[in-house]
N, C-alpha and C positions, 0 to 999 in steps of 0.2 A: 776668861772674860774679866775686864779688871772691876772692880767694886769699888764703888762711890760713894762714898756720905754724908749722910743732910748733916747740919749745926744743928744741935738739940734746940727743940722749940717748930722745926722749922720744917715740921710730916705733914702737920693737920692739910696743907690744901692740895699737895699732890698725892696725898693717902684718900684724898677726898674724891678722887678721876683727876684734876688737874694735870696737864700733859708735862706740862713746862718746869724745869726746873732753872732757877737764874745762879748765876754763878756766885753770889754773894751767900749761897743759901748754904752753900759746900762746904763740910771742914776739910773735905779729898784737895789737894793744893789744883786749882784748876787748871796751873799749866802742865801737868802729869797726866792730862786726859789724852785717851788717843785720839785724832782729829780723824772724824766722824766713825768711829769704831762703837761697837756694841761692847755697852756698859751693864753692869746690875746696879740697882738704887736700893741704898739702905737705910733706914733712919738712926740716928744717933746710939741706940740699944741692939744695932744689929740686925733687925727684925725686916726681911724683906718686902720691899715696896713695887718693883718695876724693874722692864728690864726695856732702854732705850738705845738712842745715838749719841752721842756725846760730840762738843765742839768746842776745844779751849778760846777758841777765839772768838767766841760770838756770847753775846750777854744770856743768852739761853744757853746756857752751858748741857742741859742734857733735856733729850725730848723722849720722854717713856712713849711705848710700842706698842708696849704689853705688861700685864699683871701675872703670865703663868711664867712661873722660875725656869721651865721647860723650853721656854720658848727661843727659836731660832732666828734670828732676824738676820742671820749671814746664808739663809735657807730661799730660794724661790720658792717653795711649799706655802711658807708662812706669807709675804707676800700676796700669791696667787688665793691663798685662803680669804686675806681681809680685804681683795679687790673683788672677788665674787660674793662675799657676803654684802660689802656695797652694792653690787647690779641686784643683788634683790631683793635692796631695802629699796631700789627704784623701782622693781619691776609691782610691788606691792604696792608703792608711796601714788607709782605715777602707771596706772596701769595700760598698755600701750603706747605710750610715749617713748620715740627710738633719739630722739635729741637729748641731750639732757647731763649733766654734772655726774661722772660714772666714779670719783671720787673727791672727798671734801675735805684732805688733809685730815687736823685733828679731831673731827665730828664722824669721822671713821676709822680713826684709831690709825691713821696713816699721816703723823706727824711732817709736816714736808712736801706733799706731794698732791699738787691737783690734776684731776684732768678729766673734760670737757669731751664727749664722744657726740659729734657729729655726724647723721644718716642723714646721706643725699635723700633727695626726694625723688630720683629715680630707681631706688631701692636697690644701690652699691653699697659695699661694704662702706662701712662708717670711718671715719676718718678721727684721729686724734691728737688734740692741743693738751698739750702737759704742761705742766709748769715743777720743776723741783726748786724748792725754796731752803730748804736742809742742807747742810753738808755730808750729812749720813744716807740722805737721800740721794742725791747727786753723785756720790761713792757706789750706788749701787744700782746704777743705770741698765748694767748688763741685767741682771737679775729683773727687776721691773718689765722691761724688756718684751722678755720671755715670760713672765708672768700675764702681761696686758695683752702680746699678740694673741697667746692661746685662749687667754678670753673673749676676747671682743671680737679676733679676726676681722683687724681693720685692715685697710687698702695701705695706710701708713698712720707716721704718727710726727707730729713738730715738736721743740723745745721752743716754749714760749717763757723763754729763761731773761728778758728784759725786764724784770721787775727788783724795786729798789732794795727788796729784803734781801737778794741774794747777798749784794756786798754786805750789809752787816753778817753776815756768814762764810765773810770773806773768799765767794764765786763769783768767777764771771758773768758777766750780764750780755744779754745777746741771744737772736733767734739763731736756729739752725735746725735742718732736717733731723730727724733720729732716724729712721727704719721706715723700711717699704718706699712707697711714692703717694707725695703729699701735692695736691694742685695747689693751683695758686690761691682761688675758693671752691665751695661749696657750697650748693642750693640745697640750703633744707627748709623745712616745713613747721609752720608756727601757728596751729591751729589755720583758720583759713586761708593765711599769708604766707609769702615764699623772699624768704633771706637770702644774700648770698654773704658768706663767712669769709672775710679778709683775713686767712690764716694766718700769717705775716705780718702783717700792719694795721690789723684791728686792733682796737684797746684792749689788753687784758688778755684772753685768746682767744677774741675774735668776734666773739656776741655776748649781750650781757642774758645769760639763761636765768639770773636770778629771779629777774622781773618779768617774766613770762606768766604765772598766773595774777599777778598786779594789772598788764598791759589786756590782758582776757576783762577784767574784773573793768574795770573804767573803760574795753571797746564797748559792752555789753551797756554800756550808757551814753553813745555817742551819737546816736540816733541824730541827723536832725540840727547839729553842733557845731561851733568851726572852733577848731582847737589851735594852741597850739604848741608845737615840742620842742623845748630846749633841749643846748644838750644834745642834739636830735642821735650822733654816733652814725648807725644807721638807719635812722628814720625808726624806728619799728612803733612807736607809741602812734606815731601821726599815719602811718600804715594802715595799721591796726584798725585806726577810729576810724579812718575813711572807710574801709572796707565793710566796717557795721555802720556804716550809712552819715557818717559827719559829712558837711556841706561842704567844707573847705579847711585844708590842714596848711599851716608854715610849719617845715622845721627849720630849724637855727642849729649850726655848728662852726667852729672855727676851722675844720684842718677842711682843706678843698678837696684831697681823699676822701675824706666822709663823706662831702658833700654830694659829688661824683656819683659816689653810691649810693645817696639818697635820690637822687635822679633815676638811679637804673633799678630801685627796689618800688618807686613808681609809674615805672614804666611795664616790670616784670608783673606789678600786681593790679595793671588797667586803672589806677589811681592815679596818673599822671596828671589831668587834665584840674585835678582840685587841688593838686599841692605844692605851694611854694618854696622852695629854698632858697637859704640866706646864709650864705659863707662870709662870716667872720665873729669876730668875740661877742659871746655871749653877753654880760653885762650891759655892754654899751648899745647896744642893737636894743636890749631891753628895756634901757633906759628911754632909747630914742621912738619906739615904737609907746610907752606909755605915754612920754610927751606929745605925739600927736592923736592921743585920743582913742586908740586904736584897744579895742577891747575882744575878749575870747568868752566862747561858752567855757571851756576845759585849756588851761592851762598844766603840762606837764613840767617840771622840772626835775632831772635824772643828773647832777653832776658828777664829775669825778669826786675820788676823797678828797674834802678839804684839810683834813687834817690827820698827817701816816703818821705821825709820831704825839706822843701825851703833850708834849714842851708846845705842839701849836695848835691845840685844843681852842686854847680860850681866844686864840685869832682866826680860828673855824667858825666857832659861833657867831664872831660878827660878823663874818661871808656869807654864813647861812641866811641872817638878819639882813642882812643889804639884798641877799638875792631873792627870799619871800616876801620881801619886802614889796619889789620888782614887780614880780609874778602876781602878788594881789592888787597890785594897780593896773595890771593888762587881765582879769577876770571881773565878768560883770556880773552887777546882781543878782546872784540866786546860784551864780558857779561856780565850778570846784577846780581846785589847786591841788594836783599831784604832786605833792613835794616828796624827794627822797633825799637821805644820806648814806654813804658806804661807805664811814669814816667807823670803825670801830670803836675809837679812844670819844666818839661824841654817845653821849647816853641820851636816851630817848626823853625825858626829863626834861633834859637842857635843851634838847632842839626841838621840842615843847615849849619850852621857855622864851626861844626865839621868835615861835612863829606868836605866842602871842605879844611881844611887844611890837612884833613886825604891824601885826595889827591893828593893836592902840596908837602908831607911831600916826597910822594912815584913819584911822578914826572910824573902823569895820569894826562890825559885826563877824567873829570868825567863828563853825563849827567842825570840830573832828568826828567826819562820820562815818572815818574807818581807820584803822590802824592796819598796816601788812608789814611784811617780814620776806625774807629768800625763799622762794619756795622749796618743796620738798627735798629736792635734789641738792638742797646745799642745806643739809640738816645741823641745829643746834646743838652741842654737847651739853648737857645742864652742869657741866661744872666747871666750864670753861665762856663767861660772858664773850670771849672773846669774839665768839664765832656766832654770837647772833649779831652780825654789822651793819645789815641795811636794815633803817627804818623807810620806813613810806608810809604817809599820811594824805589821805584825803579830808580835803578842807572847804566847807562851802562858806563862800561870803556873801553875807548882804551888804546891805545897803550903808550910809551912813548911820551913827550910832544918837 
C-alpha cells in the first residue's frame, strides 16, 4: 500500500476526524498517487493518520476510510462491516422506519458512497438508489455489491451516477441498472402518505428522505390552512398538509414530469380534489401569484442547491433573498414560511442574514420559531461541517412593522 504525506503544519484537521485531504496539502508528488487505489496517511514526522482512497486527479486527492492501520479497504469484510453498522445506527435513530438513507457517505465513514433503500409498501424486498461519487468508490463496485445485496436483500439496486461531483473525479455521469431488477418506481410509505419513487428521473435518487421529519413537523400544523409548495418535486410537503387536514394546497414545479406525478401522488392519496398544480418556473409564477394578491396560511419553499461550489456562494445568497423574499409576500399575517437550503458552502448565519433583510426589504415583522436540519438518516460528522447542508427554518410573519 503506497504512503502519503501531509506538508508539515498540515495533520491538525484530518487528525481531527476530518475525511478529506486536498491535494495542495501533500508533500507525496500528487501525480504518483494510484487512481483510486488504497493509500496510508502519514503526517509530516511519519506518525500514522488514516488509511483511504486516493485520486490524483481530483482536488480531494485522498478520502480516509479508516483510522485502524489493520484496515482492509480492498476487503468486502470491511465494507459489509461499515454498511451494517450504518443500518443500525437507523435501526436505533429511526425505530421502525423501513424507507430511509441506509448510508451517508462521509458521516458513516463511507467516503463516496450514498444510498437510499426504498420498502415498497406492499412489503417487497426494498429497492436501491446508490449514488458513488469517489473514484475509489466507483473502482469497487464489485465489492459493494456484494456487500449491500447480502445486507439489505434487495429486489435490485440503480446508479444514480448523474450528479455533477463525479466529473470533478473525473467519472462518468449517467443512470444505469447495477444488479437484480429495478421498476421503473416504487410506492413507499411516508407516515400517512404514499409516494411513488421516479428511480430514474427523480431529482437526486428519487425522493428527498432528508425532509421527512421537517414535512411531519409543519403537517402536524396544517389543520384548517391552504398552503402552498414550491418546489413542489413530488408534491410531498402539499401532500402531507392536506392529508392532516389543510383546506387547499398548490404545488408549483417546473419539469412537467414532476408535475405529472404530482397529479398521481393526489390522486394515489384521495387529495386530489383540494390540490392545484402549476407546471412552470418557480420565481416567476411567484412573482405573478404575489402580484395578484394571492396569499397562504403555510408557505413551503424546498429548492434545489443554489450554490454546489464556494466561487457562487455569495450569488446564492442573493437567490435565497429574492426567493424569501417571494415567499413572505404570498404568506399572510400570523404565517409561516418553510424556507430551506441544501447548498452546503451557504452557512446558516448567512441565510439568516437573508431572510432577515428579505424582511426589512418587505417591511415584516419576521420570527424563527424553529430551526431543522436532515434527519437522522443523513447524520452529521462533527468534524466535518460539510455534511450538515440542509438548513430549514420556519418563519412566522406578521403584519407591517
Amino acid at each position: 500500500m503506497t504512503t502519503v504525506v501531509l506538508r508539515p503544519g498540515h495533520e491538525r484537521r484530518v487528525a481531527g476526524g476530518h475525511a478529506w485531504v486536498f491535494a495542495n496539502e501533500l508533500s507525496t508528488p500528487v501525480k504518483g498517487l494510484p487512481p483510486g487505489g488504497s493509500v496510508t496517511l502519514v503526517d509530516a514526522r511519519g506518525r500514522f493518520i488514516g488509511r483511504g482512497h486516493a485520486n490524483p486527479a481530483s482536488l480531494i486527492a485522498v478520502r480516509i476510510l479508516s483510522r485502524d492501520p489493520a484496515a482492509d479497504l480492498d476487503s468486502v469484510e470491511f465494507y459489509a462491516q461499515r454498511l451494517s453498522q450504518a443500518l443500525e445506527a437507523r435501526r436505533v435513530a429511526l425505530p421502525g422506519r423501513m424507507t430511509f438513507r441506509a448510508a451517508a457517505g462521509d458521516a458513516d465513514g463511507l467516503s463516496g458512497l450514498i444510498v437510499d433503500r426504498y420498502a415498497p409498501v406492499d412489503g417487497g424486498p426494498p429497492v436501491l438508489s446508490v449514488q458513488l461519487t469517489s473514484l475509489g468508490m466507483d473502482q469497487r463496485r464489485e465489492l459493494l455489491a456484494q456487500a449491500l445485496s447480502d445486507l439489505h436483500q434487495p429486489a435490485g439496486a440503480i446508479l444514480r451516477n448523474d450528479v455533477g461531483v463525479r466529473a470533478l473525479e473525473g467519472l462518468a455521469v449517467g443512470v444505469e441498472e447495477w444488479f437484480g431488477t429495478v421498476p421503473e418506481t416504487v410506492s413507499i410509505a411516508e407516515g400517512p402518505a404514499r409516494f411513488r419513487v421516479d428511480l430514474r428521473h427523480g431529482q437526486k435518487t428519487g425522493f428527498f428522505l432528508d425532509q421527512v421529519d421537517n414535512r411531519a413537523w409543519a403537517a402536524a400544523r396544517c389543520s384548517g390552512r391552504r398552503v402552498l409548495d414550491g418546489y413542489a418535486h413530488t408534491g410531498a410537503w402539499a401532500v402531507q398538509a392536506l392529508l392532516a387536514g389543510a383546506t387547499t394546497a398548490v404545488a408549483l414545479d417546473v419539469s412537467r414530469r414532476a408535475c405529472d406525478l404530482i397529479d398521481q401522488h393526489g390522486r394515489d392519496n384521495g387529495v386530489a380534489d383540494r390540490l392545484s398544480v402549476i407546471c412552470g418556473d418557480g420565481p416567476q409564477h411567484l412573482a405573478a401569484m404575489a402580484h395578484d394578491g394571492q396569499r397562504f396560511d403555510m408557505v413551503f419553499l424546498d429548492p434545489p442547491a443554489f450554490a454546489k461550489t464556494r466561487k457562487k456562494a455569495a450569488g446564492a445568497l442573493k437567490a435565497y433573498r429574492k426567493l424569501n423574499r417571494l415567499g413572505m409576500q404570498l404568506v399572510a399575517p400570523g404565517g409561516l414560511l418553510f424556507t430551506s437550503s441544501c447548498s452546503h458552502h451557504i452557512q446558516e448565519d448567512r441565510f439568516v442574514d437573508e431572510l432577515a433583510h428579505a424582511a426589512r426589504d418587505l417591511g415584516r415583522l419576521a420570527r424563527i420559531v424553529r430551526r431543522g436540519q436532515q434527519g437522522p438518516d443523513h447524520p452529521v460528522h462533527p468534524a466535518m461541517p460539510q455534511t450538515r447542508y440542509l438548513k430549514h427554518l420556519v418563519v412566522q410573519l406578521g403584519g407591517a412593522l
